[in-house]
DRENDO-346334 format. One record per residue (C-alpha): residue number from 0; y, z, x. Coordinates in steps of 0.02 Angstrom, whole numbers, plus 50000, padded with zeros to 5 digits. Each point is the difference from the previous one (the first is absolute). Layout:
+-----+-------+-------+-------+
: pos :    py :    pz :    px :
+-----+-------+-------+-------+
: NUM :     Y :     Z :     X :
...
+-----+-------+-------+-------+
# end
This chain:
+-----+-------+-------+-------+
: pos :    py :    pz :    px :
+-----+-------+-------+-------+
:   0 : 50507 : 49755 : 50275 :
:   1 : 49935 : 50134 : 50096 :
:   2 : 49881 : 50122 : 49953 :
:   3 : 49953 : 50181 : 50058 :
:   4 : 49909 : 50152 : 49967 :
:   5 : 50119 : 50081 : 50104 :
:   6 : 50174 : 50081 : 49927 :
:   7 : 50081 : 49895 : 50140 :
:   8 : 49993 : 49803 : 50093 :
:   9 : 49993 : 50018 : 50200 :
:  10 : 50169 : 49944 : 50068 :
:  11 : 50093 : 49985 : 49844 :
:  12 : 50099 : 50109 : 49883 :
:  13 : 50020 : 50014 : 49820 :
:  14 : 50159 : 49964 : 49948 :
:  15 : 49955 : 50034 : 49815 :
:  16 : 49871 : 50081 : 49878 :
:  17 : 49986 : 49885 : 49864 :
:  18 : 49890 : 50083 : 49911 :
:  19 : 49788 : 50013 : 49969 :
:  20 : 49909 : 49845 : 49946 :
:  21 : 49816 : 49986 : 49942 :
:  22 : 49871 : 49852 : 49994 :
:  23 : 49855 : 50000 : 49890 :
:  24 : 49830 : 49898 : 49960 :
:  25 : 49873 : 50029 : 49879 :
:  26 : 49847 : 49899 : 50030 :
:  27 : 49841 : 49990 : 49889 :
:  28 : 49838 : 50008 : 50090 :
:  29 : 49871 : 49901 : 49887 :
:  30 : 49811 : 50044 : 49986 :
:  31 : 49955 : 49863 : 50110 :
:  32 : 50091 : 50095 : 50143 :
:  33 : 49939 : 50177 : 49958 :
:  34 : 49816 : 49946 : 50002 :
:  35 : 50014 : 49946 : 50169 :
:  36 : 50115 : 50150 : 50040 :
:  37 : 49858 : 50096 : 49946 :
:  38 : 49866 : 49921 : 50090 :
:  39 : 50092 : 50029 : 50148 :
:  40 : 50009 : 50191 : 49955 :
:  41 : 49806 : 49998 : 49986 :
:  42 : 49968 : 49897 : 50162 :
:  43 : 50127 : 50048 : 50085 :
:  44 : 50144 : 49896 : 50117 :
:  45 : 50166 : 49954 : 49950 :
:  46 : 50062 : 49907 : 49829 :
:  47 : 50076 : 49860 : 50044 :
:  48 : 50047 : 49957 : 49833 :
:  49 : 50092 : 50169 : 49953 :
:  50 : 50086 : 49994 : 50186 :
:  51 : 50071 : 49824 : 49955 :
:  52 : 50071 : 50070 : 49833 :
:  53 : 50066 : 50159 : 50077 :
:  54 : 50085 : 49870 : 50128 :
:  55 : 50064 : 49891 : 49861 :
:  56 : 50056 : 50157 : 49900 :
:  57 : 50101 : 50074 : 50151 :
:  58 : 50098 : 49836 : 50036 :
:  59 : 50031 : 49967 : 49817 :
:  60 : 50087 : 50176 : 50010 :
:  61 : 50091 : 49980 : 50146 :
:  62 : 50059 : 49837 : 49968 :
:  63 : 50066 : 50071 : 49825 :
:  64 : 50085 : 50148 : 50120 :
:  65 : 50079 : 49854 : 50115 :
:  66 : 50067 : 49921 : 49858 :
:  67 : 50083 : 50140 : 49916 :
:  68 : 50085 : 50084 : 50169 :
:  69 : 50064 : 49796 : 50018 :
:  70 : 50075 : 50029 : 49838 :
:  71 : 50108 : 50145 : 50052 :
:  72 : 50043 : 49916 : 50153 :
:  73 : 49891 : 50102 : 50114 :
:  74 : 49947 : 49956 : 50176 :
:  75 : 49859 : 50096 : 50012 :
:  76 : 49896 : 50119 : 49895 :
:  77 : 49973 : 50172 : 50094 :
:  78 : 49877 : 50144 : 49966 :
:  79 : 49878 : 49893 : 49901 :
:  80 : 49853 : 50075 : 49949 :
:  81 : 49854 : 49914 : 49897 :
:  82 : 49880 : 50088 : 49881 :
:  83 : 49855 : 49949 : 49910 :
:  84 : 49921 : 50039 : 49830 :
:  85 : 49862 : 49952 : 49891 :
:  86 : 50028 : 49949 : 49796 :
:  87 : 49925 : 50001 : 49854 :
:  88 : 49873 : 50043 : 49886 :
:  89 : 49859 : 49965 : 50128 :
:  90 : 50110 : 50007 : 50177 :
:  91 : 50000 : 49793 : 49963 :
:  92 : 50192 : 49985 : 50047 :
:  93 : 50074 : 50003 : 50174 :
:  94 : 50179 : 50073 : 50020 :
:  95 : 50097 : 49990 : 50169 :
:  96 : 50188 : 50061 : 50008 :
:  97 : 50100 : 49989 : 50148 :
:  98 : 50174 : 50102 : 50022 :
:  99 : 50116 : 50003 : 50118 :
: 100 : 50202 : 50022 : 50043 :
: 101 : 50099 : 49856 : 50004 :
: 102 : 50137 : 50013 : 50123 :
: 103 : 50121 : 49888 : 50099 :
: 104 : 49981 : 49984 : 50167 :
: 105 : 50167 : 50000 : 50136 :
: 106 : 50011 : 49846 : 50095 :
: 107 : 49888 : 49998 : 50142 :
: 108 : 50097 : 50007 : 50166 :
: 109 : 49964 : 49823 : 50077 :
: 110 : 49903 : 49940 : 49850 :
: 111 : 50055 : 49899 : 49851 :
: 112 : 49803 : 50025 : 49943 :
: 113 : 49933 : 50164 : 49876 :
: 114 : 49830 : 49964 : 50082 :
: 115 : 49836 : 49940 : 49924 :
: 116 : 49858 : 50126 : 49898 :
: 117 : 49915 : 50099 : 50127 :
: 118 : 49828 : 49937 : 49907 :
: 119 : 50046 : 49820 : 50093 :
: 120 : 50023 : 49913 : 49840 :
: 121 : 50112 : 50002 : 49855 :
: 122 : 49918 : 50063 : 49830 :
: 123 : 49919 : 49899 : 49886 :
+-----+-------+-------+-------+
# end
């Protein structure tokens, strides 16, 4: 499956719009986690802890996208654009949704291959 921000995939054409596809993840972020989140706002430096979960948020939604543009028989998911919001009562929920195009992709002149992701790896 390959993925792109882009509306198109260099050297290939679509050969169909099948149609937009989303991925989602809702992650909790305990107190454990937000007391060392917030030390790290007082002292300063990165947050490990929150990075990892923003990581593990983001591939949870774009494996979900993979797996529902596989469903419609796409090749590759175009246009995909990922936003992030904050839930809940006290901002304690994560929410990452990923959308894209699904479209089919014309045989590659030469190549029996779609490609791989352009991230180097396939989504979790």
């Amino acid at each position: 499956m390959i993925f792109t921000t882009t509306s198109t995939v260099e050297g290939r054409e679509v050969d169909r719009y099948l149609g937009v596809v989303f991925g989602d993840a809702v992650l909790g972020v305990n107190v454990f986690k937000d007391l060392l989140g917030g030390l790290r706002d007082i002292i300063g430096g990165r947050s490990g802890t929150y990075e990892r979960e923003l990581g593990s948020a983001r591939d949870t939604a774009l494996a979900n996208l993979s797996q529902q543009a596989a469903a419609v028989g796409a090749d590759a998911v175009v246009g995909i654009d990922i936003d992030y919001e904050v839930l809940g009562s006290n901002n304690g929920m994560l929410m990452v949704s990923a959308s894209g195009t699904a479209v089919k992709l014309k045989p590659a002149a030469g190549s029996g291959s779609a490609g791989a992701s352009p991230w180097g790896r396939a989504p979790a």
